[in-house]
ROBATOR-209335 format. One record per atom (N, C-alpha, C, O, CB): residue in one letter; x, y, z. Coordinates in steps of 0.05 Angstrom, whole numbers, padded with zeros to 5 digits, always signed. Glycine has a CB too. Example, Ala and Ser with C-alpha at 12.3 -4.5 7.8 and 13.67 -1.06 7.14 Angstrom:
! residues 2
A+00264-00114+00156A+00246-00090+00156A+00264-00066+00156A+00285-00066+00169A+00226-00089+00181S+00257-00045+00142S+00273-00021+00143S+00258+00001+00157S+00268+00023+00161S+00282-00012+00114
! end
This chain:
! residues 215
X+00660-00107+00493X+00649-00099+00467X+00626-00117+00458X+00607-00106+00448X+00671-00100+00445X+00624-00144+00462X+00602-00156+00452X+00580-00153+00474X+00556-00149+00468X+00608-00184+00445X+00590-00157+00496X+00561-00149+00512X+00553-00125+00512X+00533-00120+00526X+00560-00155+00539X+00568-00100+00495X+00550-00086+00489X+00536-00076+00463X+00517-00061+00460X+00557-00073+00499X+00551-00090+00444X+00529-00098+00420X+00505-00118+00429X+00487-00123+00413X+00545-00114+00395X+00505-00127+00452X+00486-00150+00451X+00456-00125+00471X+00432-00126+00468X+00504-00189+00474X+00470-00111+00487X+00459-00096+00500X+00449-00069+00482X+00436-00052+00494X+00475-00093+00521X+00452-00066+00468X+00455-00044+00442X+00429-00056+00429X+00409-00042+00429X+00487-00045+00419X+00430-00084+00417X+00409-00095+00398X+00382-00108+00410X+00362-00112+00397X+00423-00116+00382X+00386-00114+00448X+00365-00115+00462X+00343-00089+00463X+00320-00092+00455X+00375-00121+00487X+00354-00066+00471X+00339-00039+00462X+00335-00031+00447X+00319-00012+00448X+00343-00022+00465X+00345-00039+00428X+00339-00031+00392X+00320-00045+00391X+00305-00034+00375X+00360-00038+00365X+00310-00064+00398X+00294-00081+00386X+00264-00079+00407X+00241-00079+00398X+00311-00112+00384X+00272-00076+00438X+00253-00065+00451X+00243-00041+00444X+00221-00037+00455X+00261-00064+00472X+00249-00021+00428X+00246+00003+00423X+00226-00003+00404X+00203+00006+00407X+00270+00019+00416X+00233-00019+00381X+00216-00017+00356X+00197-00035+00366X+00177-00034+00351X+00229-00026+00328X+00193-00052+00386X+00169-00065+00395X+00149-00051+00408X+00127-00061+00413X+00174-00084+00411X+00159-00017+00415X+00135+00000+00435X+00118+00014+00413X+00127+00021+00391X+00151+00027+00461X+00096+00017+00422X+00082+00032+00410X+00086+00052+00396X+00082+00057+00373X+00072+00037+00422X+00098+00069+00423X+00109+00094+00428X+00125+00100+00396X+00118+00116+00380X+00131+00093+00457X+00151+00080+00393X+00168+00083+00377X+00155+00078+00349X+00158+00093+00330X+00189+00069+00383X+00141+00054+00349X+00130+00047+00321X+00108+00066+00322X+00120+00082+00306X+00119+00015+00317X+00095+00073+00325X+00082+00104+00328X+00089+00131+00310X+00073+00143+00295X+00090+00113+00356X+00118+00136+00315X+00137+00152+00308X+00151+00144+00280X+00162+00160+00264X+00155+00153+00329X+00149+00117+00277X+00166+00107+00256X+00143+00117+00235X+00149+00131+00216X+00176+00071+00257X+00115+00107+00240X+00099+00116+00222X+00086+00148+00206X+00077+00157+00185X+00083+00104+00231X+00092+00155+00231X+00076+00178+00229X+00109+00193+00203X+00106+00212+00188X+00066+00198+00271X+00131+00179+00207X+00145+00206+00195X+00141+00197+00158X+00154+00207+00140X+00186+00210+00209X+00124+00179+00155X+00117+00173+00130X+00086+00182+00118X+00077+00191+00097X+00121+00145+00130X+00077+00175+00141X+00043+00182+00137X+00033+00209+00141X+00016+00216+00158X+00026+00166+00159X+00046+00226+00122X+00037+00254+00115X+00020+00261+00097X+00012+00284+00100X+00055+00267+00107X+00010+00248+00079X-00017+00249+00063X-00040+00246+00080X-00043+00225+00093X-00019+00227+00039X-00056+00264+00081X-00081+00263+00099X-00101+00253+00078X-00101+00260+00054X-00091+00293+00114X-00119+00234+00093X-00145+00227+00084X-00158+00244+00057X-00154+00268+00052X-00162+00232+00109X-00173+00229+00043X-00178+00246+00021X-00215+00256+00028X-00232+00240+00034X-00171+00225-00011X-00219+00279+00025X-00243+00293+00036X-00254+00291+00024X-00252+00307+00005X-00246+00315+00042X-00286+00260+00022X-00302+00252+00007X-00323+00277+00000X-00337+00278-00020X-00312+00228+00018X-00323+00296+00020X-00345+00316+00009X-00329+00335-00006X-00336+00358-00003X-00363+00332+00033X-00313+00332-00019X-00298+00348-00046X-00290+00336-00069X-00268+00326-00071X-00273+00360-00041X-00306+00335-00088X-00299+00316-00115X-00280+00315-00119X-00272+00318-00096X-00305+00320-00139X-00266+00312-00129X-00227+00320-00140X-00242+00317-00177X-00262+00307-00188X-00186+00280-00126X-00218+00331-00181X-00214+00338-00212X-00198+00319-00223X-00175+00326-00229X-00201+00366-00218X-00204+00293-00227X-00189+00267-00234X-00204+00258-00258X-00226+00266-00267X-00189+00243-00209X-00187+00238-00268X-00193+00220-00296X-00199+00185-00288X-00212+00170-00303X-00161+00222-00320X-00190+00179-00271X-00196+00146-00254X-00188+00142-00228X-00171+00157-00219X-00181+00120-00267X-00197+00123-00214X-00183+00115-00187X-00158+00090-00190X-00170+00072-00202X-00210+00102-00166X-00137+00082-00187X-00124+00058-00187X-00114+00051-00164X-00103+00065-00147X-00105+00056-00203X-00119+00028-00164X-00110+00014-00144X-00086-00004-00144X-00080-00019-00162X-00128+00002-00137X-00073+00002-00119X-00043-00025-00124X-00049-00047-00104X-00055-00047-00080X-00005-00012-00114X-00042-00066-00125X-00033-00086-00103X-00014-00090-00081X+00008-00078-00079X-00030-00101-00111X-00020-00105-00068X-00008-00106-00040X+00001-00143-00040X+00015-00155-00057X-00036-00094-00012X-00013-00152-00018X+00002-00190-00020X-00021-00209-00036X-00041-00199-00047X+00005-00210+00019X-00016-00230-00037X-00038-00251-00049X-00036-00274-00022X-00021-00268-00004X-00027-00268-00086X-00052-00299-00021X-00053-00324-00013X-00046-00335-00040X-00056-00332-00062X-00078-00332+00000X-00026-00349-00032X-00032-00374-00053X-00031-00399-00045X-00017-00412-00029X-00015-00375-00074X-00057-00406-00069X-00070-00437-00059X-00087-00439-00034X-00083-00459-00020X-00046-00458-00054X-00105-00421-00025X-00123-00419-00006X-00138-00444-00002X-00149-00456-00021X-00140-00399-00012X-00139-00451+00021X-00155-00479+00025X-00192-00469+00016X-00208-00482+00003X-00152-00493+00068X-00195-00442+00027X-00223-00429+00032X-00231-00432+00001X-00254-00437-00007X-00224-00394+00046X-00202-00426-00018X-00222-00423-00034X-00216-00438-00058X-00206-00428-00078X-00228-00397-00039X-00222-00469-00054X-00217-00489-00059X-00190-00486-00074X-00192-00486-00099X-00239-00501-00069X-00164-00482-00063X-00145-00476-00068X-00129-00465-00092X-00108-00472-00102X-00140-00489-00063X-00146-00445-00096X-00139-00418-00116X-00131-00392-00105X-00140-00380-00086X-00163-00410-00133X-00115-00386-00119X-00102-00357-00095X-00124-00342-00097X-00142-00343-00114X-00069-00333-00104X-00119-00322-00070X-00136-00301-00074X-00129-00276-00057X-00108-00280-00046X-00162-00309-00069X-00137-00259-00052X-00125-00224-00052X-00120-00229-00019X-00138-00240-00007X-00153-00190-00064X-00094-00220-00005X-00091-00215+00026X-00106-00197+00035X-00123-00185+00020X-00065-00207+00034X-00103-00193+00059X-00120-00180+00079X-00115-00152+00062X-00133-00136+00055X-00110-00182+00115X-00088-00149+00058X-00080-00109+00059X-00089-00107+00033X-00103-00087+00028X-00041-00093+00062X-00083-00128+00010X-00099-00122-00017X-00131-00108-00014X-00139-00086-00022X-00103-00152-00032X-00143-00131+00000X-00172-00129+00000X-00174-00101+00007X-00175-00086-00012X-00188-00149+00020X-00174-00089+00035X-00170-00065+00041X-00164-00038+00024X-00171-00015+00031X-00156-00069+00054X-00146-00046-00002X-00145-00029-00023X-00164-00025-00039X-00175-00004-00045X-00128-00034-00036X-00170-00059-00050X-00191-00058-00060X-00223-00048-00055X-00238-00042-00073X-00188-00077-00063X-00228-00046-00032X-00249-00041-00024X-00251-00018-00024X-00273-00009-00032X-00255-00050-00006X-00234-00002-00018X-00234+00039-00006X-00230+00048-00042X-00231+00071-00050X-00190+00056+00026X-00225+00026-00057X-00218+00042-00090X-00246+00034-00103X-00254+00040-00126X-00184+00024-00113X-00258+00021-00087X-00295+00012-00092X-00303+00032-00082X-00325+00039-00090X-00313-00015-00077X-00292+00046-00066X-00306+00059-00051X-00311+00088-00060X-00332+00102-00061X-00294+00056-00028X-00278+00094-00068X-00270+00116-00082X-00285+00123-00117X-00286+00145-00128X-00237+00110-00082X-00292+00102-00126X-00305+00096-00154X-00329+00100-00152X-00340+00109-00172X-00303+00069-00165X-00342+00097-00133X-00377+00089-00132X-00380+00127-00122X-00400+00139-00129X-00392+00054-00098X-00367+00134-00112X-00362+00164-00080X-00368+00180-00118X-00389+00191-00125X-00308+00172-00048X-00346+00178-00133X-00335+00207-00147X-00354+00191-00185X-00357+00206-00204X-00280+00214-00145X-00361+00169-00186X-00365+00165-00205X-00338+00161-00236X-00340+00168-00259X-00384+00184-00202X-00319+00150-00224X-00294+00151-00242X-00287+00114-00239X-00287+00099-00220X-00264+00177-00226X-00280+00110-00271X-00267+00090-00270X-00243+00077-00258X-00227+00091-00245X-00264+00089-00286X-00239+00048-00260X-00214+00040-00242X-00193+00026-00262X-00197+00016-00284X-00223+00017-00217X-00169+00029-00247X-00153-00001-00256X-00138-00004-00235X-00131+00016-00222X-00134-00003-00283X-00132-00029-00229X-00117-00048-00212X-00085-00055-00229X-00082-00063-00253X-00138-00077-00207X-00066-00050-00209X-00046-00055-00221X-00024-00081-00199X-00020-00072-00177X-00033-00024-00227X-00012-00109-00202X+00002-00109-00201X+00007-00148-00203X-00007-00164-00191X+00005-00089-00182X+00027-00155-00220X+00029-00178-00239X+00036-00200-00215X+00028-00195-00192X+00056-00173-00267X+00048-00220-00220X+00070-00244-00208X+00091-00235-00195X+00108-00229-00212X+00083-00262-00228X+00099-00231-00172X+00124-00220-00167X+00145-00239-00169X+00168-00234-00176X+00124-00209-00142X+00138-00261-00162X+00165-00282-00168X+00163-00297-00191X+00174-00319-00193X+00170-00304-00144X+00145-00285-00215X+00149-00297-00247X+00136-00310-00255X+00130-00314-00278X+00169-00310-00256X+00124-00325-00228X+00108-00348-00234X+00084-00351-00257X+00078-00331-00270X+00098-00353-00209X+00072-00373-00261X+00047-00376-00274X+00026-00378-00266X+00008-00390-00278X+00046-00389-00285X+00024-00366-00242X-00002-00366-00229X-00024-00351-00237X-00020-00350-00261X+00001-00360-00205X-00045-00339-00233X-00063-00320-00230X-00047-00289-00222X-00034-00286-00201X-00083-00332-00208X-00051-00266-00247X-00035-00242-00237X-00045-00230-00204X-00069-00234-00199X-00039-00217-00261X-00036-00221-00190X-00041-00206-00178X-00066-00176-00188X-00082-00165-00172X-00015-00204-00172X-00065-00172-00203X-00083-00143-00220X-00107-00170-00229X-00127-00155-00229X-00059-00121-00259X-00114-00186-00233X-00133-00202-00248X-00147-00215-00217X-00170-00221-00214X-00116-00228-00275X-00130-00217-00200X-00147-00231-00171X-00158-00199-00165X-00182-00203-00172X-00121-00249-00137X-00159-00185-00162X-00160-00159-00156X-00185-00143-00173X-00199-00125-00165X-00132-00149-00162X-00185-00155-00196X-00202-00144-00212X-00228-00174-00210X-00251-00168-00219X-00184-00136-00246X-00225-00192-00203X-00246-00209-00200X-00257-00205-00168X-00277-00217-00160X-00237-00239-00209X-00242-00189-00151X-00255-00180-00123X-00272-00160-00130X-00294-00160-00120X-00235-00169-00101X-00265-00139-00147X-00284-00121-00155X-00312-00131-00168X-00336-00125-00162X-00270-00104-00173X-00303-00144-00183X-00335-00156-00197X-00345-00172-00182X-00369-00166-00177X-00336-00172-00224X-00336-00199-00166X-00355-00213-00151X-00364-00195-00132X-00387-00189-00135X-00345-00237-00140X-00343-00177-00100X-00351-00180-00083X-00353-00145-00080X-00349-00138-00057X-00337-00201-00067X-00359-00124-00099X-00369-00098-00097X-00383-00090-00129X-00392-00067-00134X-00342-00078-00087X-00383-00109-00144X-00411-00106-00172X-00389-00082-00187X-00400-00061-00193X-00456-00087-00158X-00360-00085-00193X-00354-00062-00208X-00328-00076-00227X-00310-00091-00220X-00346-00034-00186X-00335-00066-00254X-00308-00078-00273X-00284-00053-00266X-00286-00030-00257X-00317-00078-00316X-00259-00069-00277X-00243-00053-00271X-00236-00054-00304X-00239-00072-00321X-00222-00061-00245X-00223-00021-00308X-00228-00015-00335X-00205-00030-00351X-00203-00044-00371X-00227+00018-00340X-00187-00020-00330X-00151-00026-00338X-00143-00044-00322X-00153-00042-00300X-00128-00001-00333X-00125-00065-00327X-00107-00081-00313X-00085-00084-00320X-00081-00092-00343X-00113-00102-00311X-00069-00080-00308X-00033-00085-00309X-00033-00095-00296X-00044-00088-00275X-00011-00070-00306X-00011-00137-00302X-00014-00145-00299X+00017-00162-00299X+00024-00185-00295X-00034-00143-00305X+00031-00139-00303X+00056-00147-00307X+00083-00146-00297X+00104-00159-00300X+00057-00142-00323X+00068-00115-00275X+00097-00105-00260X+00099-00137-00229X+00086-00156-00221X+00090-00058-00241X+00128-00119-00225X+00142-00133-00195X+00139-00125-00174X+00138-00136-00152X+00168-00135-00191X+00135-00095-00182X+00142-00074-00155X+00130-00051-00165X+00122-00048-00189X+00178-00066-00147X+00127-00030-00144X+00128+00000-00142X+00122+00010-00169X+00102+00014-00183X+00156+00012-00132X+00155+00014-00172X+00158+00036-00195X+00146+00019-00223X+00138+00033-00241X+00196+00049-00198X+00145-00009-00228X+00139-00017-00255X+00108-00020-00260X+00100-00026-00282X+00154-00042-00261X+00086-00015-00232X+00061-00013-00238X+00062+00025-00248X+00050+00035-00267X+00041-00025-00209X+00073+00032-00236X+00076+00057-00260X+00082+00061-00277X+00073+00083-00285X+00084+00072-00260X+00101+00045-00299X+00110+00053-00317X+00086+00032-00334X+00085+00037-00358X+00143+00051-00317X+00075+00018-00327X+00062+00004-00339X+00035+00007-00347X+00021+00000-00365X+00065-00012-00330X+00033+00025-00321X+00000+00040-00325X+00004+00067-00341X-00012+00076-00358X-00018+00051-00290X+00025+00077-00335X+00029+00094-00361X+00022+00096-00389X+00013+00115-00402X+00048+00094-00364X+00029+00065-00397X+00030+00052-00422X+00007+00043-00434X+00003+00039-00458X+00045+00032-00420X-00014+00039-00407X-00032+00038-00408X-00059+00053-00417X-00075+00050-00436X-00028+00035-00394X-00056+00068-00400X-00080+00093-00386X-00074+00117-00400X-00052+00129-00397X-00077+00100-00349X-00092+00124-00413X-00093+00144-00429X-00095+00169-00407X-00094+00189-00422X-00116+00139-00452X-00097+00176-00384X-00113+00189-00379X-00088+00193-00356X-00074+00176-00345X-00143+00179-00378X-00087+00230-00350X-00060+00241-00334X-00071+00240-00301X-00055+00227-00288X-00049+00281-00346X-00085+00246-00289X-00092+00256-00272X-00110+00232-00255X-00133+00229-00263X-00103+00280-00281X-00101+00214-00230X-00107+00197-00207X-00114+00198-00192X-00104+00217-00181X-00098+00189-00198X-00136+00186-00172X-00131+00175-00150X-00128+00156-00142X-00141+00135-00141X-00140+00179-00141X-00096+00165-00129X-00080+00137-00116X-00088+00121-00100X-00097+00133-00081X-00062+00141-00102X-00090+00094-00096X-00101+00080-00065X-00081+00059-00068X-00076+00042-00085X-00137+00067-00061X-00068+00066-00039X-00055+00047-00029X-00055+00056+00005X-00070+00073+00014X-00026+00043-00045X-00034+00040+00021X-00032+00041+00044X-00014+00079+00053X+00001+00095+00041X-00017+00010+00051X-00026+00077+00076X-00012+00103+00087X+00014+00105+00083X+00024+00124+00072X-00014+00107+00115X+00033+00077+00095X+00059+00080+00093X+00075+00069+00070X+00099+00064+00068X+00069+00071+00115X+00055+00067+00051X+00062+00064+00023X+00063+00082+00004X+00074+00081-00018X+00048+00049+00013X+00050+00104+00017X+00041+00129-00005X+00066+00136-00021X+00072+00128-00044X+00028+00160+00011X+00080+00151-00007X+00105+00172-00013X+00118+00163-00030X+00124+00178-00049X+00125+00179+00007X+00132+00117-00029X+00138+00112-00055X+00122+00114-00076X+00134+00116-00098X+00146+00093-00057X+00095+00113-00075X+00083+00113-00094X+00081+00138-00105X+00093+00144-00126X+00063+00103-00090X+00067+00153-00092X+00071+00186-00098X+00092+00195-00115X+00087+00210-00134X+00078+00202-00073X+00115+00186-00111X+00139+00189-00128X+00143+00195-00147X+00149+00215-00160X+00149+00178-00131X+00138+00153-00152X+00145+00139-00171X+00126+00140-00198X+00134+00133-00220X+00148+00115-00160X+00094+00151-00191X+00079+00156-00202X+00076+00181-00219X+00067+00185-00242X+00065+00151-00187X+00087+00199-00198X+00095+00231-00210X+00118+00225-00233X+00115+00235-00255X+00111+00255-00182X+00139+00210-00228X+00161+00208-00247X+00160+00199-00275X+00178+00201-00291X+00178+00195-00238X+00132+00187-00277X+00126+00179-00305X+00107+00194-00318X+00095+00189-00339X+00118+00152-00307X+00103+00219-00297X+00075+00234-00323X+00043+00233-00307X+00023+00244-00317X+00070+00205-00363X+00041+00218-00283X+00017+00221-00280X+00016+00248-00255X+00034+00255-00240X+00004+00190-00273X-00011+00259-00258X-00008+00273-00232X-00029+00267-00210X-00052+00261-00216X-00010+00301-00237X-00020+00267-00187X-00037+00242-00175X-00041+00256-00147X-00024+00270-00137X-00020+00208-00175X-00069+00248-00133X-00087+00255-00114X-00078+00231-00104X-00079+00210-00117X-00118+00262-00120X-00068+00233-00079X-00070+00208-00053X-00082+00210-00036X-00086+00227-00019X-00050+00200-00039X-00096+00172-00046X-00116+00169-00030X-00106+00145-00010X-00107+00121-00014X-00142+00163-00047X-00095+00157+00014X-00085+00135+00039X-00107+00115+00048X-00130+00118+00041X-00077+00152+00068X-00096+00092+00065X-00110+00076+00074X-00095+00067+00097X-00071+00069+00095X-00119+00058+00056X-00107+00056+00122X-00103+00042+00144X-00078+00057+00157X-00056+00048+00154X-00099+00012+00137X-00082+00070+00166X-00064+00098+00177X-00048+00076+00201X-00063+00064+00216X-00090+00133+00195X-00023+00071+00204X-00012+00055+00225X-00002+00075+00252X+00010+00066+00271X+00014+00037+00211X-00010+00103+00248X+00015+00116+00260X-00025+00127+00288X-00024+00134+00312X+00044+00151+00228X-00041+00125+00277X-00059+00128+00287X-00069+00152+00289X-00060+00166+00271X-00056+00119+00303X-00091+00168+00307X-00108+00190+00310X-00090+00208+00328X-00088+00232+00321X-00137+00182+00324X-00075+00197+00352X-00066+00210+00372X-00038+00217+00374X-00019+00204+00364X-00074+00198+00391X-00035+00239+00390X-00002+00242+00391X+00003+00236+00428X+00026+00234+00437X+00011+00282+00379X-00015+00234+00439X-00018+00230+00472X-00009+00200+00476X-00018+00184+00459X-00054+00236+00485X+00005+00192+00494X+00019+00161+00499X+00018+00169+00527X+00019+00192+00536X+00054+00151+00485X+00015+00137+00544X+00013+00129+00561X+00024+00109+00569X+00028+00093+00551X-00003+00130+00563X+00033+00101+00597X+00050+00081+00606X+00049+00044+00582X+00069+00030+00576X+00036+00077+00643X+00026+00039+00574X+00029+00014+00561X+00032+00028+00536X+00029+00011+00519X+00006-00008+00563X+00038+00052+00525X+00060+00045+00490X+00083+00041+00496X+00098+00037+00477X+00064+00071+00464X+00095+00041+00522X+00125+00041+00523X+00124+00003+00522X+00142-00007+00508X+00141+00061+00557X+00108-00015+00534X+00109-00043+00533X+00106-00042+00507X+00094-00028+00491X+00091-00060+00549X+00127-00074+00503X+00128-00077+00466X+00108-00101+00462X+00102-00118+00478X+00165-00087+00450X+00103-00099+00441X+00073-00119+00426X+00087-00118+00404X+00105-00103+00394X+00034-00106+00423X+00067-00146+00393X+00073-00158+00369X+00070-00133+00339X+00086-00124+00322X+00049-00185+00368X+00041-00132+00347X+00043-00112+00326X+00052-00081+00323X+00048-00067+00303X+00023-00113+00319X+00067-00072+00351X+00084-00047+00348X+00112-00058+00325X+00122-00046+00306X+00096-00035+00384X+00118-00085+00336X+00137-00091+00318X+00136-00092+00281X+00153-00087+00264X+00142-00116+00329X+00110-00100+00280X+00105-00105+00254X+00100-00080+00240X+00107-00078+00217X+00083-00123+00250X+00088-00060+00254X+00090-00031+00240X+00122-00020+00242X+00130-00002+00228X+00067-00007+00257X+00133-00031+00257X+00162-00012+00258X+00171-00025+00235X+00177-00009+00218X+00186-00012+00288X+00177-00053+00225X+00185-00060+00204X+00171-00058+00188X+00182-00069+00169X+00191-00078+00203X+00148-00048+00179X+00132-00040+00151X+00147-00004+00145X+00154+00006+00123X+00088-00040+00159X+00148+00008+00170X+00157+00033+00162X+00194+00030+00152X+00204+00042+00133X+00150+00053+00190X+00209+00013+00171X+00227+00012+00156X+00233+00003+00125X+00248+00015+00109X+00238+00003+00168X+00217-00023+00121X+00211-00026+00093X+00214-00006+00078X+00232-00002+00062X+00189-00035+00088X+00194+00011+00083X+00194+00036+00067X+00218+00052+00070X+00232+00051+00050X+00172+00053+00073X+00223+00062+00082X+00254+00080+00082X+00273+00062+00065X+00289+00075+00052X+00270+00084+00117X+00274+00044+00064X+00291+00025+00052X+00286+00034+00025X+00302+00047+00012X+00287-00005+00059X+00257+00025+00012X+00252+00024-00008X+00254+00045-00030X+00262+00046-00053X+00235+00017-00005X+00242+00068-00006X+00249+00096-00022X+00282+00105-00019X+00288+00127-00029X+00227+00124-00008X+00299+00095-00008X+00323+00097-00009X+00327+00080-00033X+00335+00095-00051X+00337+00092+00015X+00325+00063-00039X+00336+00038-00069X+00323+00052-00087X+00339+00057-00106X+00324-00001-00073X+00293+00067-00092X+00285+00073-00117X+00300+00101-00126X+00310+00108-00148X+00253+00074-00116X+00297+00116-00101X+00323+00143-00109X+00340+00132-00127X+00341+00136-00151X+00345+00155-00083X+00354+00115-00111X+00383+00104-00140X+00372+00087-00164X+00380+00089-00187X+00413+00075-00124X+00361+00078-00160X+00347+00056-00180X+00340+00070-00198X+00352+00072-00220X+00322+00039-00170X+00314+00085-00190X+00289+00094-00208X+00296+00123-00213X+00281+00136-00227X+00258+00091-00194
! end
C-alpha cells in the first residue's frame, strides 16, 4: 500500500510537470478569448486587478513595487484605456493588513510614472477576488467594464464581478494554456514551468470552489 501511494504521487506529480498536462489544466479555464481591439465595446471604464507586489525592492531603493504579473495587468489596462478612450481604476489593498503601500496605490503610481495615465478610482482596501468587487461597487458609479486580469484568473473574476451588479467585458491576459492544441514528444518531459502553470490552474479550481460557498 505505501509503495503505491508513493508510486501514485510520483506520476501525479510527473504529470502536472508535462506540458502536455499543464496545457490541459489551463486551457479548461481559459475560455474567454482575447478582446477584439478593432471593436470598441460599449463600456463605462477599464479596471484593473491586482496581482503580487515586491516588498522592499533593493532596485528601488527599497520601496515595494508592482510584480512581474501585476505589471502585465497594468500595462494591457494602459493599453486597453489609451485603444477605447475610457477611464481606469486599479483595485487591490494589503493582503496581510499590513501598513505598507496599498497594492491599488503602487499600481496607480505605475500608471502615471511609467504609461503618462491617472487612474480615476482606487480601491485600496480589499484581500482578495470577491472584495475588490464589492468595493469597486461602492465605488464606481458606472455598471458596465472592462475586466483585466490574467487568463486563468478570469472566470473568478467574471463571477464575482457579475454578482455585485457590474456587467463586465473580459479582457484576458498572458494565455498559459497557449496558441496550439498539437504536442510533441518534449511536452510529455516535465519543466519547471509546466509545474507552475499546473499549480496556478489548480489555485483556481480551488478558489472558485471556496467562493461558490463563501461568496
Amino acid at each position: 500500500m505505501q509503495r503505491a501511494i508513493y508510486f501514485l504521487s510520483v506520476v501525479t506529480l510527473w504529470m502536472w510537470c508535462t506540458p502536455f498536462v499543464a496545457s490541459w489544466h489551463a486551457r479548461s479555464l481559459e475560455f474567454y478569448p482575447p478582446v477584439d481591439r478593432t471593436l470598441a465595446p460599449d463600456a463605462d471604464l477599464v479596471v484593473i486587478l491586482g496581482g503580487g507586489r515586491i516588498s522592499k525592492a533593493p532596485e528601488f531603493a527599497y520601496h515595494d513595487a508592482i510584480r512581474a504579473d501585476t505589471l502585465e495587468r497594468v500595462r494591457y489596462g494602459a493599453v486597453m484605456a489609451r485603444t477605447y478612450g475610457l477611464p481606469l481604476a486599479v483595485a487591490g489593498g494589503s493582503v496581510f493588513g499590513d501598513r505598507s503601500e496599498s497594492l491599488a496605490v503602487l499600481m496607480a503610481s505605475s500608471l502615471r510614472e511609467d504609461f503618462g495615465l491617472e487612474a480615476t478610482w482606487v480601491e485600496d482596501k480589499s484581500r482578495n477576488t470577491a472584495q475588490n468587487a464589492r468595493y469597486l461597487r461602492e465605488l464606481v458609479p458606472a455598471m458596465k467594464i472592462v475586466l483585466v486580469t490574467h487568463a486563468l484568473h478570469m472566470p473568478r473574476s467574471v463571477r464575482v464581478f457579475k454578482n455585485v451588479g457590474f456587467d463586465v467585458i473580459p479582457a484576458p491576459i498572458a494565455f498559459a494554456s497557449g496558441s496550439t492544441t498539437t504536442y510533441g514528444l518534449f511536452d510529455c518531459l516535465p519543466s519547471a514551468s509546466a509545474l507552475i502553470t499546473s499549480r496556478a490552474a489548480i489555485h483556481e479550481w480551488l478558489g472558485i470552489a471556496y467562493y461558490a460557498l463563501r461568496y
